[in-house]
Short mmCIF file of the C-alpha atoms (twelve columns), coordinates in Angstrom:
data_MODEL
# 
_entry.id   MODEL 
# 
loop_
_atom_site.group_PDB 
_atom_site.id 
_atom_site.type_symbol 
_atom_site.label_atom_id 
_atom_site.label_alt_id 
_atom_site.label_comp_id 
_atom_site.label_asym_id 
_atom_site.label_seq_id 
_atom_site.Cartn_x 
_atom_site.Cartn_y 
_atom_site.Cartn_z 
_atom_site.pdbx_PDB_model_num 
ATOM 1  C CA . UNK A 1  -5.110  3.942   13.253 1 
ATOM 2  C CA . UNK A 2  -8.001  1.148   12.818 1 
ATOM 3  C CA . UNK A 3  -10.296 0.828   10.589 1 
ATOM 4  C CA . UNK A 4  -13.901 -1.639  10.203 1 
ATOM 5  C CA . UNK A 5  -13.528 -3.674  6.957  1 
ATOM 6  C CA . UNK A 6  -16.995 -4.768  5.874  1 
ATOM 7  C CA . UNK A 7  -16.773 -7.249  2.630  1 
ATOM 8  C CA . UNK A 8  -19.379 -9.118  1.229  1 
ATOM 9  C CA . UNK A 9  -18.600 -12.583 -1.132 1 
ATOM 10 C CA . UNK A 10 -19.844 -12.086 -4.569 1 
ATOM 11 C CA . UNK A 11 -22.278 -15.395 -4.010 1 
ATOM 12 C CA . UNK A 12 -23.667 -14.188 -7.972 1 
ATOM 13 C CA . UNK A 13 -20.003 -14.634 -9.409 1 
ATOM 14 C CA . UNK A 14 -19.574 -18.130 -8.030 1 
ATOM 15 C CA . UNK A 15 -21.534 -21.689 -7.003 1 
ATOM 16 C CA . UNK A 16 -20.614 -22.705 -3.155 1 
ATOM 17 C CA . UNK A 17 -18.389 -25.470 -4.568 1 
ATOM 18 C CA . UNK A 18 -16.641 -22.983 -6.888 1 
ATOM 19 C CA . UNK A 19 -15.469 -21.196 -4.172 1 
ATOM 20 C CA . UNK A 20 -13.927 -23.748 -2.334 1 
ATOM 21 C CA . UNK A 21 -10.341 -23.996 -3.902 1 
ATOM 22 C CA . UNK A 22 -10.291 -20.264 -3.020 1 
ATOM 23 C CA . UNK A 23 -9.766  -20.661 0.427  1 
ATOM 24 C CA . UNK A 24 -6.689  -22.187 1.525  1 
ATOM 25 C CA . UNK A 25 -5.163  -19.634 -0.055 1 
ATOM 26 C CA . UNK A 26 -7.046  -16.835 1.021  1 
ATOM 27 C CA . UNK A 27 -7.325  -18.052 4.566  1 
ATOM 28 C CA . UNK A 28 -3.422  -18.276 4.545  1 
ATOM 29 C CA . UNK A 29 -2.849  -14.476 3.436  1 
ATOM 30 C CA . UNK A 30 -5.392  -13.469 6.434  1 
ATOM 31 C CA . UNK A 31 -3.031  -15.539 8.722  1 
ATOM 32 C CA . UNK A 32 0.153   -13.619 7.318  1 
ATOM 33 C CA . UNK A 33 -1.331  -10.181 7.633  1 
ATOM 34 C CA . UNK A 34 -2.089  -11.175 11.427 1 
ATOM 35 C CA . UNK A 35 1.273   -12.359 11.606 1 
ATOM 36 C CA . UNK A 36 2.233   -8.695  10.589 1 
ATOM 37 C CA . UNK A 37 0.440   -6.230  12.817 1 
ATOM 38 C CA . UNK A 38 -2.146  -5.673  9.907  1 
ATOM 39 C CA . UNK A 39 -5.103  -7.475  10.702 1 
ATOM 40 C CA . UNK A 40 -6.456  -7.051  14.389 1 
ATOM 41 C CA . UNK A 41 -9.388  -9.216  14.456 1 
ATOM 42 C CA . UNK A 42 -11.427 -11.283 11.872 1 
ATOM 43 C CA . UNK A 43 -15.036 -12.798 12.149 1 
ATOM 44 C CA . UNK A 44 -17.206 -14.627 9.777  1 
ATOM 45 C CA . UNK A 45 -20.726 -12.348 9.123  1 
ATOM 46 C CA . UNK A 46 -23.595 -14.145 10.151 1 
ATOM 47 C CA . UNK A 47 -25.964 -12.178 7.612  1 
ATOM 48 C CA . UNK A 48 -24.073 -13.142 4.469  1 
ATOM 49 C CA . UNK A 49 -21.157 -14.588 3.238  1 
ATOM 50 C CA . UNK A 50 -18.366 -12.866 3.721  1 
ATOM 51 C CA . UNK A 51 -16.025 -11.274 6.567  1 
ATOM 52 C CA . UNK A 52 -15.661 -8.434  9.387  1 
ATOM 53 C CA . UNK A 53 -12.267 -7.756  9.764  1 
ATOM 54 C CA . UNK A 54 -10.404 -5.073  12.869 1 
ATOM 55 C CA . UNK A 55 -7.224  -3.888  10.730 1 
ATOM 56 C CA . UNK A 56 -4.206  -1.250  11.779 1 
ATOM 57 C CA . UNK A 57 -2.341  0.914   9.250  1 
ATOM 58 C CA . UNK A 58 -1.344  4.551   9.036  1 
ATOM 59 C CA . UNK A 59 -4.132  5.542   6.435  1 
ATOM 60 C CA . UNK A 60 -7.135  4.452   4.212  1 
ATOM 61 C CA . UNK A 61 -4.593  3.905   1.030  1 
ATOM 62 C CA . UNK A 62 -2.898  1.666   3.009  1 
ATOM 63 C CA . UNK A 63 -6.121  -0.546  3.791  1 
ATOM 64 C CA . UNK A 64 -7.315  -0.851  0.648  1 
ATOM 65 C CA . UNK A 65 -3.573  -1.768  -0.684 1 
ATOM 66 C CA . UNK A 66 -2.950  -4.531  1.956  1 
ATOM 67 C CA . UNK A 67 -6.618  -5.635  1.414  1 
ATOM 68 C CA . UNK A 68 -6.004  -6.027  -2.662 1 
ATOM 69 C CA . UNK A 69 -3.404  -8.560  -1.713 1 
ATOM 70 C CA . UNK A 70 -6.182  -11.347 -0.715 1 
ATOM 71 C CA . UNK A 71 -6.711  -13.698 -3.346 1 
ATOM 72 C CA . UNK A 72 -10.280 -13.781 -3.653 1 
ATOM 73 C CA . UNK A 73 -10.533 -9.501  -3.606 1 
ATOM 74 C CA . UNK A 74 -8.147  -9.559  -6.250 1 
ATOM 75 C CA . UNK A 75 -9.660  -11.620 -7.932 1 
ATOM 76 C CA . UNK A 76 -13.217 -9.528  -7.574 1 
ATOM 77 C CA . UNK A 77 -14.806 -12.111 -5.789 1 
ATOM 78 C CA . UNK A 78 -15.296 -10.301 -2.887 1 
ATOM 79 C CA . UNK A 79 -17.039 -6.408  -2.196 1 
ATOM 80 C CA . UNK A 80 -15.280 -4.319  -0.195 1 
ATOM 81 C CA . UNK A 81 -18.596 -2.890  1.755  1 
ATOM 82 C CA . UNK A 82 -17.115 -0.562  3.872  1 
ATOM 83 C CA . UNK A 83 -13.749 0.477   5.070  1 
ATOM 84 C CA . UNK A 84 -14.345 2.945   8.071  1 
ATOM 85 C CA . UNK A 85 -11.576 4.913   10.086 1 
ATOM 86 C CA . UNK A 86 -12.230 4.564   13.515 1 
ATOM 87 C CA . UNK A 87 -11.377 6.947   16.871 1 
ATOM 88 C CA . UNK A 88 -11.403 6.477   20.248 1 
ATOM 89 C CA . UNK A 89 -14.596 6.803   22.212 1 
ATOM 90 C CA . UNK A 90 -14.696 9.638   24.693 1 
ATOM 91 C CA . UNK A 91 -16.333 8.468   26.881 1 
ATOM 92 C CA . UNK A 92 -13.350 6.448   28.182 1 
ATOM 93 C CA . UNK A 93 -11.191 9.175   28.384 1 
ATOM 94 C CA . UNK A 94 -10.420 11.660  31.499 1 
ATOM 95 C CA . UNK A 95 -13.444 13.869  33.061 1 
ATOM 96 C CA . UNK A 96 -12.646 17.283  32.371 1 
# 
């Protein structure tokens, strides 16, 4: 099943140059949970800081487990916004 991820960088918790040592290691756990089937598709928001992720896993527990394993989420400097199941649109199925 996928799901939308919506998160949000807590810009309040942190300065811009504050942040910085956080991403190396951030940006390498995204790489190893697209290494591993988890994450589908990942893009930058252009509203805010923060990131719009595509993920796959069997269930919503299962999201928000994988997703506590990034650095900066753990460490509550991200919001998780939104984490949405989503299903196939009909439209592209067969015509009854």
């Amino acid at each position: 099943m996928q799901f939308f991820i919506l998160i949000r960088r807590r810009v309040e918790a942190l300065s811009p140059e504050e942040f910085e040592p956080w991403f190396p290691p951030e940006q390498e756990r995204v790489r190893e949970m697209y290494a591993e089937g988890f994450v589908r598709q990942i893009w930058r928001r252009g509203d805010m800081p923060g990131a719009v992720m595509l993920v796959e896993a069997a269930d919503e527990a299962e999201v928000r487990a994988k997703l506590q394993t990034l650095p900066m989420l753990a460490a509550n400097l991200l919001e998780l916004v939104a984490v949405t199941p989503l299903e196939p649109y009909p439209a592209f199925g067969p015509r009854a």
